[in-house]
VEXSEKOL-374509 format. One line per 8 residues: number of its first residue (from 1); their letters; for each residue x, y, z of C-alpha. Coordinates in steps of 0.2 Angstrom, whole numbers, plus 5000, padded with zeros to 4 digits. Each point is the difference from the previous one (the first is absolute). Layout:
N
NUM	a	X:Y:Z ~ ...
END
This chain:
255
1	xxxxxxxx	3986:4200:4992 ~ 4984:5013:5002 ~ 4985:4988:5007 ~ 4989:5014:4996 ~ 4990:5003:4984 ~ 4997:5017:4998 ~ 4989:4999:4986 ~ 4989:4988:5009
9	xxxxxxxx	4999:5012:5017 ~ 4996:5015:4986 ~ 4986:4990:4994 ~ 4992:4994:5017 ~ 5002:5019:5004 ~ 4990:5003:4985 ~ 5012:5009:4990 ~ 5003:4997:4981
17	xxxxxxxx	5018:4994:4996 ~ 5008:5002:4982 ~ 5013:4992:4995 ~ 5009:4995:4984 ~ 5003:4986:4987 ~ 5018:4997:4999 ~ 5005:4989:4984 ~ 5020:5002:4999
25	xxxxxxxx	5013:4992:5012 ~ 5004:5016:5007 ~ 5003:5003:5017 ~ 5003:5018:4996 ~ 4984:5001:4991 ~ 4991:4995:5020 ~ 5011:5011:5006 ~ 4995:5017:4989
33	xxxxxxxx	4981:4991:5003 ~ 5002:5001:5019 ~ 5008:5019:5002 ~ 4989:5006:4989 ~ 4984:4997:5015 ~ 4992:4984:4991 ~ 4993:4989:5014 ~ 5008:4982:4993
41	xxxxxxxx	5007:4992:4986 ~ 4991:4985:4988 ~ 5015:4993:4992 ~ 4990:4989:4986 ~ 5008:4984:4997 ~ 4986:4996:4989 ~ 5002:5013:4985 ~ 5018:5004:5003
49	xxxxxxxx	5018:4989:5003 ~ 5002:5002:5020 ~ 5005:4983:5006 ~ 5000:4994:5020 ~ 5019:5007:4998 ~ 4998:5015:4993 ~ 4986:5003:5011 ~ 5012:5001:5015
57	xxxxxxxx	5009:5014:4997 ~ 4985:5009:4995 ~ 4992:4996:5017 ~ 5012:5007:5009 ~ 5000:5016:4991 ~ 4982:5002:5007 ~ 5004:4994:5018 ~ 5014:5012:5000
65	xxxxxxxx	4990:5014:4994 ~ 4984:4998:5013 ~ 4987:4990:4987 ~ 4993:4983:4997 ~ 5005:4989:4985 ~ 4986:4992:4993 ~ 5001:4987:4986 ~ 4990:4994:4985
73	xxxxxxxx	5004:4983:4996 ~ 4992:4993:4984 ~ 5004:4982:5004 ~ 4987:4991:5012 ~ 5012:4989:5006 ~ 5005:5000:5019 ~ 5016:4995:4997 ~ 5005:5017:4990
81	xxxxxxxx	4988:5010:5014 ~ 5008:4992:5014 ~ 5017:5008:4992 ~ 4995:5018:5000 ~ 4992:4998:5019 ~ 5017:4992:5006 ~ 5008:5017:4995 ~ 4987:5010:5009
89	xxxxxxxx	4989:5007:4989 ~ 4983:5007:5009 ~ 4989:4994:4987 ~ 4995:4990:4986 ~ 4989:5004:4986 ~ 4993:4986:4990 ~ 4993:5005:4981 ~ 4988:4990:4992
97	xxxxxxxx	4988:4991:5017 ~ 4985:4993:4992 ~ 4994:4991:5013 ~ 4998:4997:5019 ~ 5010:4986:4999 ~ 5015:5011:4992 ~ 4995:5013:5012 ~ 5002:4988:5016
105	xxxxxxxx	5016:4991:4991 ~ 5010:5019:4998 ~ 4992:5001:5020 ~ 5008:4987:5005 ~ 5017:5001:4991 ~ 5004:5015:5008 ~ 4994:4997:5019 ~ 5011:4989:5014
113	xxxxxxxx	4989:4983:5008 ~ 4986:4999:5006 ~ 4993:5013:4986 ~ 5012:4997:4987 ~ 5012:4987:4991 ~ 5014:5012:4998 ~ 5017:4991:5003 ~ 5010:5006:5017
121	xxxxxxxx	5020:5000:4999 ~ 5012:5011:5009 ~ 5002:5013:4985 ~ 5001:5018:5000 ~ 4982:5001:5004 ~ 5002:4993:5019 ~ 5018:5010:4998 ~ 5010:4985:4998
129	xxxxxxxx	4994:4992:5019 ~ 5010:5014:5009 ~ 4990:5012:5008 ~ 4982:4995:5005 ~ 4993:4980:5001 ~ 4990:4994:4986 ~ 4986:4996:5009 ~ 5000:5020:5003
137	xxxxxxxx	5004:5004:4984 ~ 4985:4990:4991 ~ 4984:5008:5005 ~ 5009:5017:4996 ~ 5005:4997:4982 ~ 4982:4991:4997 ~ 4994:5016:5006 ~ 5011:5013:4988
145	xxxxxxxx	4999:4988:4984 ~ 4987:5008:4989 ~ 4988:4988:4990 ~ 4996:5009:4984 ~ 4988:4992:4986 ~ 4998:5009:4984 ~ 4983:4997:4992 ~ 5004:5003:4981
153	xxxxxxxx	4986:4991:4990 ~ 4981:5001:4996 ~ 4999:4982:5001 ~ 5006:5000:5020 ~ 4984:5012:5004 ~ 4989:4986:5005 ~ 5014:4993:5013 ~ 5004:5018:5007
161	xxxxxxxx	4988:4996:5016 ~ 5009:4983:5004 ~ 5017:5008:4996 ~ 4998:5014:5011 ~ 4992:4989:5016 ~ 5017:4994:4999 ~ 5007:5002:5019 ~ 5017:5009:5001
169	xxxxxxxx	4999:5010:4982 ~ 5007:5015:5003 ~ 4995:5010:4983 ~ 4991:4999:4985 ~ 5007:5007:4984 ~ 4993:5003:4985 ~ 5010:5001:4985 ~ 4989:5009:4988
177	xxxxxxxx	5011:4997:4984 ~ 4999:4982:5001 ~ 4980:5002:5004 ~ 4998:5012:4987 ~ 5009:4987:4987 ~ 4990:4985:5006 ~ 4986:5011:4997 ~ 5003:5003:4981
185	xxxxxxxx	5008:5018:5005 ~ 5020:4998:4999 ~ 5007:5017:5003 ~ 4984:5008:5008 ~ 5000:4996:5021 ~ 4992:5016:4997 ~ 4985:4992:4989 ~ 4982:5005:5010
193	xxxxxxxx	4995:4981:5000 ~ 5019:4998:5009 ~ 4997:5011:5013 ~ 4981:4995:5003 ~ 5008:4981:5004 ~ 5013:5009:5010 ~ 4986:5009:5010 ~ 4991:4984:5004
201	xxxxxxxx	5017:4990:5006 ~ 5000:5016:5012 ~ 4985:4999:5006 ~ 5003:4981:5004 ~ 5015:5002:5008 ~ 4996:5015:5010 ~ 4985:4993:5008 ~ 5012:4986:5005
209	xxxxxxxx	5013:5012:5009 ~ 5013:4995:4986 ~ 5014:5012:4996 ~ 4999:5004:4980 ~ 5015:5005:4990 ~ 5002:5007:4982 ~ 5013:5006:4987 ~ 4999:5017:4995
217	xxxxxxxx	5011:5008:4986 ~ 5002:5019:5007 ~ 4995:5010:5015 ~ 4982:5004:4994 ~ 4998:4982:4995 ~ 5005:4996:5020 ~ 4987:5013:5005 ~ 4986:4992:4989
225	xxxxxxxx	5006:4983:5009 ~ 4998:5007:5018 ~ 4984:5007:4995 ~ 4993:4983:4996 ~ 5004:4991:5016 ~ 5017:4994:4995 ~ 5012:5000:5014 ~ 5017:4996:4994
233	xxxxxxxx	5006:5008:4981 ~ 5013:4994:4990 ~ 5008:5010:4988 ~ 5015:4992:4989 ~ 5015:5007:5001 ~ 5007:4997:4984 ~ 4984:5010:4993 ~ 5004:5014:5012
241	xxxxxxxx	5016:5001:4993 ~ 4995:5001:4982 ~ 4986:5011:5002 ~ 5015:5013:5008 ~ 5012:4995:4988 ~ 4987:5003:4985 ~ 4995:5017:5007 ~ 5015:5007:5002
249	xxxxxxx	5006:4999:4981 ~ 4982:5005:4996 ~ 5000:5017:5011 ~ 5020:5001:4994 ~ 4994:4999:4982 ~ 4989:5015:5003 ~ 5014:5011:5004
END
């Protein structure tokens, strides 16, 4: 196991980390994500099929390969969290908080006593009890476990304040689809009234010394992000790929 984050120690340096969505159970796909320069992986166990057990291998491949694995977990249960840390993931994004209470509840489902609630067994986490004590071990992983909360609807704006005086959140992330629909926008995160509520959560945050992170679809979509105070980009890539695959058969159709 790697008790360092290296996304969090870009972040507190100031840099801006981008990463990507993984959807499939590949290993390979992390793999080809990691060689290619990309500073983490997301694998989203919300929109995609990746189990706790598929997971595992996937988690390797980044260890193996020098960058974190990150997981979006669209179950707000501890139990299925609780899973995904035990393999060692550095990170746990949780899609749809609402409310400080779901913001304190995703806190303390991640973190080790006296902060959290988070179950402690001798898994591969603590490396199977055989190297370093647990009582060791505890503050170290509490300290590379990433809180993420995503703030996805127009209806949470009046709790952002409380939801971001929560103590120990690592990261605010704004998914700008989900706004966008819950808006009256579906398919326009572009929309100007979008981006104007986006602006305002940035403002918020920042004056807070909260991390922000976004999604972005292409480079000059993650250029636009880091412009506007975001500090971690997201792109998918399963989008990549299409994007690649489409314009290849488009410049080939032009020959």
């Amino acid at each position: 196991m790697n008790y360092t984050n290296t996304v969090m120690e870009k972040l507190s340096a100031g840099k801006t980390v981008l990463g990507t969505f993984i959807q499939p159970s590949s290993p390979e796909w992390v793999e080809i994500i990691a060689l290619a320069g990309f500073d983490f992986v997301l694998l989203d166990a919300e929109h995609g099929p990746i189990s706790p057990e598929s997971a595992y291998p996937m988690i390797l491949a980044a260890e193996a390969n020098g960058i974190p694995a990150l997981a979006r977990i669209g179950q707000k249960d501890k139990q299925v969290v609780l899973k995904f840390l035990d393999l060692g993931i550095s990170g746990v994004m949780f899609p749809q908080i609402n409310s400080a209470e779901e913001a304190e509840d995703a806190v303390a489902s991640t973190k080790y006593a006296p902060r959290g609630t988070r179950g402690l067994a001798g898994s591969r986490a603590f490396e199977y009890g055989l190297n370093k004590p647990a009582a060791e071990l505890v503050p170290m992983i509490n300290d590379r476990t990433m809180t993420i909360v995503q703030f996805e609807h127009i209806d949470t704006l009046p709790a952002l304040d409380a939801i971001l005086d929560v103590p120990d959140m690592d990261m605010l992330f704004v998914g700008p689809n989900d706004l966008a629909q819950s808006m009256g926008f579906a398919g326009q995160p572009l929309h100007p009234d979008v981006t104007a509520v986006g602006d305002q959560v940035i403002a918020r945050a920042k004056a807070r010394g909260i991390k922000l992170g976004t999604v972005a679809p292409d480079a000059a979509g993650a250029s636009v992000a880091a412009d506007r105070g975001f500090d971690m980009i997201v792109a998918s890539a399963t989008v990549l790929l299409a994007q690649s695959a489409r314009r290849m058969i488009d410049e080939f159709g032009k020959r």
